[in-house]
MARPA-311700 format. One record per residue (C-alpha): x, y, z; residue in one letter; residue number from 1. Coordinates in steps of 0.02 Angstrom, whole numbers, always signed. Layout:
u X | v Y | w Z | aa a | i NUM;
...
//
This chain:
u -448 | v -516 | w +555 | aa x | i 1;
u -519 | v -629 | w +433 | aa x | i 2;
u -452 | v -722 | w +276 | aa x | i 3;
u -490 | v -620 | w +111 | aa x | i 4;
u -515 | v -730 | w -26 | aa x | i 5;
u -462 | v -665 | w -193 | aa x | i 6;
u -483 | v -725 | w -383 | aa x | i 7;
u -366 | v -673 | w -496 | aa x | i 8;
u -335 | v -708 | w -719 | aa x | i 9;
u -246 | v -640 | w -840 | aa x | i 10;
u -201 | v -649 | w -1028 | aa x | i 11;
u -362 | v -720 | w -1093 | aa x | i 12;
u -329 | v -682 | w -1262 | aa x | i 13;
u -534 | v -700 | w -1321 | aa x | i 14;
u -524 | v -880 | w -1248 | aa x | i 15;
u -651 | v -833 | w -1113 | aa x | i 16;
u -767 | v -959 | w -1179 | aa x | i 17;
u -958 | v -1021 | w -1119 | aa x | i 18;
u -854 | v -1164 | w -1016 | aa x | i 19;
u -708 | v -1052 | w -925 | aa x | i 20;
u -848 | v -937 | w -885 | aa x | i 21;
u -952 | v -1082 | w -787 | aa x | i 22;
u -797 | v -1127 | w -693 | aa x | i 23;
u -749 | v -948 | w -653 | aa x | i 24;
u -925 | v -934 | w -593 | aa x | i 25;
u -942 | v -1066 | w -462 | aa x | i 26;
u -744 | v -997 | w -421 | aa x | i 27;
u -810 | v -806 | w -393 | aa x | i 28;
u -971 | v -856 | w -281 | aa x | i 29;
u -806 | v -906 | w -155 | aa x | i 30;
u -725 | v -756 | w -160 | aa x | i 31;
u -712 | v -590 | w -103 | aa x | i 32;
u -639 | v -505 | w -243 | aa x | i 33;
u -588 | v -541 | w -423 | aa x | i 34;
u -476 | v -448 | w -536 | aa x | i 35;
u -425 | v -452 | w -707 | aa x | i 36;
u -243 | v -424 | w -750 | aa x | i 37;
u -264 | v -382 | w -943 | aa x | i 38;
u -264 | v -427 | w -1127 | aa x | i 39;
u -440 | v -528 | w -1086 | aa x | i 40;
u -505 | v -485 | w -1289 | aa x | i 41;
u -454 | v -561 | w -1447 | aa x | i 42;
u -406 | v -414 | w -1524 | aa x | i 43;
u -239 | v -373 | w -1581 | aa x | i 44;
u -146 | v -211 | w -1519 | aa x | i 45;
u -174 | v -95 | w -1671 | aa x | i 46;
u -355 | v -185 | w -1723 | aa x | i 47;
u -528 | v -106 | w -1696 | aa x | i 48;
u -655 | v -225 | w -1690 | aa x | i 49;
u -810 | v -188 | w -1733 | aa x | i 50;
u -920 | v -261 | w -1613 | aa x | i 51;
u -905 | v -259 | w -1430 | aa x | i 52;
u -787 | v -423 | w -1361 | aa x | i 53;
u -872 | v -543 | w -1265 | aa x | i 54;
u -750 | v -545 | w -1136 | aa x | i 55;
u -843 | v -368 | w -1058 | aa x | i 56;
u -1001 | v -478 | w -1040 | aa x | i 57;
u -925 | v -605 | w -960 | aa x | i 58;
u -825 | v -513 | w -832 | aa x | i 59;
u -992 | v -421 | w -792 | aa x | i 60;
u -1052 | v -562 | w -755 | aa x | i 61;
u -931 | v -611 | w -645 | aa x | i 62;
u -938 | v -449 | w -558 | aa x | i 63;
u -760 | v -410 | w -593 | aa x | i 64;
u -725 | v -301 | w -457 | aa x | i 65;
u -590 | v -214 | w -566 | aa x | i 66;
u -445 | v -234 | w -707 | aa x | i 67;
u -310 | v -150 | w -784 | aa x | i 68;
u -282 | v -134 | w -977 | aa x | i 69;
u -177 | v -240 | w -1055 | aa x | i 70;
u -84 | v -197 | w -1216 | aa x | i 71;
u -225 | v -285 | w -1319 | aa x | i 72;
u -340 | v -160 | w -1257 | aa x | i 73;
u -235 | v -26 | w -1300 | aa x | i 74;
u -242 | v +86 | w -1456 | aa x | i 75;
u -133 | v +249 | w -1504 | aa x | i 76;
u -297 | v +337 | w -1577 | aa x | i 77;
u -453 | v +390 | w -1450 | aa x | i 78;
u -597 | v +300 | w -1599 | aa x | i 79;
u -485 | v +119 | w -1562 | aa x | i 80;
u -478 | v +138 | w -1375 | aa x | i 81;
u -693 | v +173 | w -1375 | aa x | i 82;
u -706 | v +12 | w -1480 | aa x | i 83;
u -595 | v -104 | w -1394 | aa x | i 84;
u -683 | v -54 | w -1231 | aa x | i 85;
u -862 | v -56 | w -1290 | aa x | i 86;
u -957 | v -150 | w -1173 | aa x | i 87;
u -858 | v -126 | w -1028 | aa x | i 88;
u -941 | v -107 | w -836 | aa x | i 89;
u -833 | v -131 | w -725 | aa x | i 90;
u -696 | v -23 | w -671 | aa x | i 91;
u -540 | v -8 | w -767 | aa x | i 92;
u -371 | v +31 | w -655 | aa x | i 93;
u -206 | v +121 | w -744 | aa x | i 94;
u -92 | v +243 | w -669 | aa x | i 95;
u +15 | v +272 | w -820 | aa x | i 96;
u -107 | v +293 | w -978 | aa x | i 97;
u -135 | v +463 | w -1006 | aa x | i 98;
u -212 | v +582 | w -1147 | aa x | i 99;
u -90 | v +712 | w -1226 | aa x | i 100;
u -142 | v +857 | w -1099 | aa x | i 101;
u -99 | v +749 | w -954 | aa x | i 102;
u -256 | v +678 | w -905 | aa x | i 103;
u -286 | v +492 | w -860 | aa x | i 104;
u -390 | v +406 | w -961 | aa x | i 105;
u -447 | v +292 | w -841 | aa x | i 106;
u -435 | v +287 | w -638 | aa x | i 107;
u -283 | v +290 | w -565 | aa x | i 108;
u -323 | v +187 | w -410 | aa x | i 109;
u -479 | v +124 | w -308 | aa x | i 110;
u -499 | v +69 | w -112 | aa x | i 111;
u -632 | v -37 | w -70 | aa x | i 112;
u -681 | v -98 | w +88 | aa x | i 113;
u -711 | v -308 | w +124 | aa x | i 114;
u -746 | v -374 | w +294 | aa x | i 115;
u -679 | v -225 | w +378 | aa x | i 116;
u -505 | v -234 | w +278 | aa x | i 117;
u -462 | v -68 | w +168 | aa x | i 118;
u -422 | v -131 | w -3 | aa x | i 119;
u -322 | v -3 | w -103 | aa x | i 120;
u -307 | v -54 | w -281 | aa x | i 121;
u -213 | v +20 | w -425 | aa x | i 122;
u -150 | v -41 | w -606 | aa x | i 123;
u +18 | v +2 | w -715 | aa x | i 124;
u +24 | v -75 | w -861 | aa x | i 125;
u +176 | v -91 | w -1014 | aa x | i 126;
u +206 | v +84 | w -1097 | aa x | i 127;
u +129 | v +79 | w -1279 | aa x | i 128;
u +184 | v +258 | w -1349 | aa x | i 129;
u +314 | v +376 | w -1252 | aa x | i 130;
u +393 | v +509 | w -1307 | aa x | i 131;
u +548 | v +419 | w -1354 | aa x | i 132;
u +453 | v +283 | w -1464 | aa x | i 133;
u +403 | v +331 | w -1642 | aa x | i 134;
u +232 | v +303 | w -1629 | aa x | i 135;
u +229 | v +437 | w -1507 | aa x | i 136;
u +166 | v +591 | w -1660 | aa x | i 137;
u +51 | v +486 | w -1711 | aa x | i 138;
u -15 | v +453 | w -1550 | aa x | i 139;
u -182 | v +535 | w -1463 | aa x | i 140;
u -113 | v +460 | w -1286 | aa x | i 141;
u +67 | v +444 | w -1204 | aa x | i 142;
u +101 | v +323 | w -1059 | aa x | i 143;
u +224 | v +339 | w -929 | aa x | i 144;
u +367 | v +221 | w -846 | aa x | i 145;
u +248 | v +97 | w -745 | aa x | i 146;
u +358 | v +87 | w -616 | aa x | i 147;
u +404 | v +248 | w -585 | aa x | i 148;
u +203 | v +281 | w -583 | aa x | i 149;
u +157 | v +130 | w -470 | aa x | i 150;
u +305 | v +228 | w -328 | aa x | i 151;
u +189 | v +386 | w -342 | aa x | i 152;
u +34 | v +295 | w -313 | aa x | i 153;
u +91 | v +168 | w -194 | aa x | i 154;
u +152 | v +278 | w -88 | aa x | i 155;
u -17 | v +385 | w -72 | aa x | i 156;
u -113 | v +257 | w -63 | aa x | i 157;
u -51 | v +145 | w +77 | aa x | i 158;
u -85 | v +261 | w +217 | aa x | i 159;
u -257 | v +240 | w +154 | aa x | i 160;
u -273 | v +28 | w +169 | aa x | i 161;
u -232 | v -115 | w +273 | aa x | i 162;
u -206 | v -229 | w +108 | aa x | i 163;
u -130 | v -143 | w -58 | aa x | i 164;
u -133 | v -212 | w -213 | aa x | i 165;
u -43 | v -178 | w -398 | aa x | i 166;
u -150 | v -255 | w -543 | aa x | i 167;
u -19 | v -259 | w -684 | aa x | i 168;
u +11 | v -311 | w -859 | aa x | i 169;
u +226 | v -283 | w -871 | aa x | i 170;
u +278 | v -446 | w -862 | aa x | i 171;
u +353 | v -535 | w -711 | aa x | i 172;
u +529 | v -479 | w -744 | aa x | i 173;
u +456 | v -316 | w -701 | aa x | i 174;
u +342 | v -370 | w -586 | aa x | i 175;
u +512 | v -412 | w -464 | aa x | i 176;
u +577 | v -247 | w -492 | aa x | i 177;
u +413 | v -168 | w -457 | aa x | i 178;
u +409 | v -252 | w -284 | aa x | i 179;
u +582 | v -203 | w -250 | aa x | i 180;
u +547 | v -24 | w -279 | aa x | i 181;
u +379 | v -16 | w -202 | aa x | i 182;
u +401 | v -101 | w -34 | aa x | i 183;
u +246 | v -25 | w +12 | aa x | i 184;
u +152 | v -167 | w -77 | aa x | i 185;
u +89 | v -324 | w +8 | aa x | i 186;
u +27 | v -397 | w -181 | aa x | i 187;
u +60 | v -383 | w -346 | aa x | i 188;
u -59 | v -479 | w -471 | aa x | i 189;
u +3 | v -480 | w -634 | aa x | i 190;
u +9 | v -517 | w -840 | aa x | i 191;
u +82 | v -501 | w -1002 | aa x | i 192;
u +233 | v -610 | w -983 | aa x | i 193;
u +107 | v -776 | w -967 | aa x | i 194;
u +227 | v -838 | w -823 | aa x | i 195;
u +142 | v -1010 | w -730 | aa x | i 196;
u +171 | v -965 | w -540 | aa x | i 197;
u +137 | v -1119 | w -455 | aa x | i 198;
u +162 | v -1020 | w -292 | aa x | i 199;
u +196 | v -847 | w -247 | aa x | i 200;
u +354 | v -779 | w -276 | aa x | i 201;
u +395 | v -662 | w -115 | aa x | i 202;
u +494 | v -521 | w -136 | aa x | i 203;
u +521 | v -403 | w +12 | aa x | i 204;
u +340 | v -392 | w +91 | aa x | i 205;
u +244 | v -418 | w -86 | aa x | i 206;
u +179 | v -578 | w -152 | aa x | i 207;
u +201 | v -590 | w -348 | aa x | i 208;
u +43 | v -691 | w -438 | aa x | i 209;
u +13 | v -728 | w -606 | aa x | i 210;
u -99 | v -859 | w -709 | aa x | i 211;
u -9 | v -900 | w -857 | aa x | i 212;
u -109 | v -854 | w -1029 | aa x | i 213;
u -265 | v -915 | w -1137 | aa x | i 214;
u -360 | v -961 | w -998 | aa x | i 215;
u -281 | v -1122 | w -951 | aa x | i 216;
u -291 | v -1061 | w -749 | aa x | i 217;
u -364 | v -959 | w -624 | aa x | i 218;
u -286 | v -887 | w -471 | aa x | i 219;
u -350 | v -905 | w -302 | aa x | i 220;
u -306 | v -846 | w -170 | aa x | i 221;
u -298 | v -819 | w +31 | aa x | i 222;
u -248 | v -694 | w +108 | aa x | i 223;
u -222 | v -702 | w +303 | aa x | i 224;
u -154 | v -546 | w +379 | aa x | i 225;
u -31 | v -570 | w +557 | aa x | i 226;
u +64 | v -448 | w +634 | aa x | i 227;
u +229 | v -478 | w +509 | aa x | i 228;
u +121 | v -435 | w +367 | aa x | i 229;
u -2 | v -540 | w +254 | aa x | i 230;
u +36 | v -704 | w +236 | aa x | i 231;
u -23 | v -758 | w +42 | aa x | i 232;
u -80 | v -940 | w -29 | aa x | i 233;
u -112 | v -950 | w -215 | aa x | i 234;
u -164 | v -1088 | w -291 | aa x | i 235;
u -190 | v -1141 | w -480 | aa x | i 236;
u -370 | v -1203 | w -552 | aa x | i 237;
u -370 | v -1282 | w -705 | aa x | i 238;
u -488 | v -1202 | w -828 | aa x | i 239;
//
């Protein structure tokens, strides 16, 4: 089976400028695949903006082949959440953001298929309004534990693909526990905690990768698979 080749960022923070874009663009024309791991627009959690980020355009561009929300993209009210994603094309992943009569707002998961390997995808990201949190009234959307919707997920999904993948904006701390309680997953790409990983960090059969923050790196990776599993390399491109 071939080598997949996988591009991977996170935590842009609106500093997905005219020259991260040209390096990220000679970068994707390598790969297979290239996700976004969330909180790619300047905007703040509870600010609308009022025109549509560039950050959609540029991930377009790069034929993002999919993301999950970070908390900057977030917004308790449904005229916030239209703004912040204005402009958006590609497809947005998140198993635990749901509207108040228990729909998801966005996809759950996605499979895709690359040179003859079954991707599945899916995205969790950190819970802005539950029921226990304050906010939660004023709230037009509630999100769930990620974890405990990444289990539900994982587990339908991997009968489904040969690789599976968790795009996820909780941080790394929970990034470990994720992998411990999903040991269904062979990656986990991930944001929010702005964590340098020089290298994977390997936790039961999952590989745990994650960028850093304002667009100082870009992931990229290889993945090999062998009959123990998928063997991952990542390694860290300046931007």
């Amino acid at each position: 089976m071939p080598a997949l080749r996988i591009l991977h960022t996170n935590d842009f923070h609106g500093k997905l400028n005219e020259r991260r874009f040209g390096l990220l663009k000679s970068l994707r024309e390598e790969a297979d695949l290239y996700f976004d791991c969330g909180d790619a627009i300047k905007c703040g959690n509870l600010a609308i903006p009022v025109s549509p980020d560039p950050a959609w355009a540029h991930l377009q561009a790069l034929d993002c082949t999919a993301s999950v929300p970070g908390n900057r993209e977030s917004h308790p009210l449904a005229m916030g959440m239209r703004a912040k994603f204005a402009g958006v094309s590609h497809p947005i992943l998140c198993a635990n953001w749901f509207d108040k009569s228990g729909v998801s707002v966005f996809a759950r998961s996605q499979c895709f298929e690359v040179r003859g390997v079954r991707v599945g995808v899916f995205g969790v990201m950190v819970p802005i309004a539950t029921r226990r949190m304050t906010l939660y009234p004023a709230s037009q959307y509630e999100w769930t534990q990620a974890i405990e919707a990444a289990r539900e997920v994982a587990a339908a999904l991997r009968p489904e693909c040969d690789l599976l993948i968790a795009l996820t904006h909780i941080g790394l701390p929970q990034d470990r526990r994720l992998a411990e309680a999903c040991p269904e997953l062979d990656l986990i790409l991930g944001g929010h905690s702005h964590d340098v990983l020089e290298s994977p960090e390997v936790i039961g059969r999952a590989s745990i990768c994650q960028t850093g923050s304002h667009g100082r790196f870009a992931g990229k990776i290889k993945a090999v698979r062998s009959s123990s599993g998928w063997s991952v390399q990542n390694r860290l491109l300046p931007l």
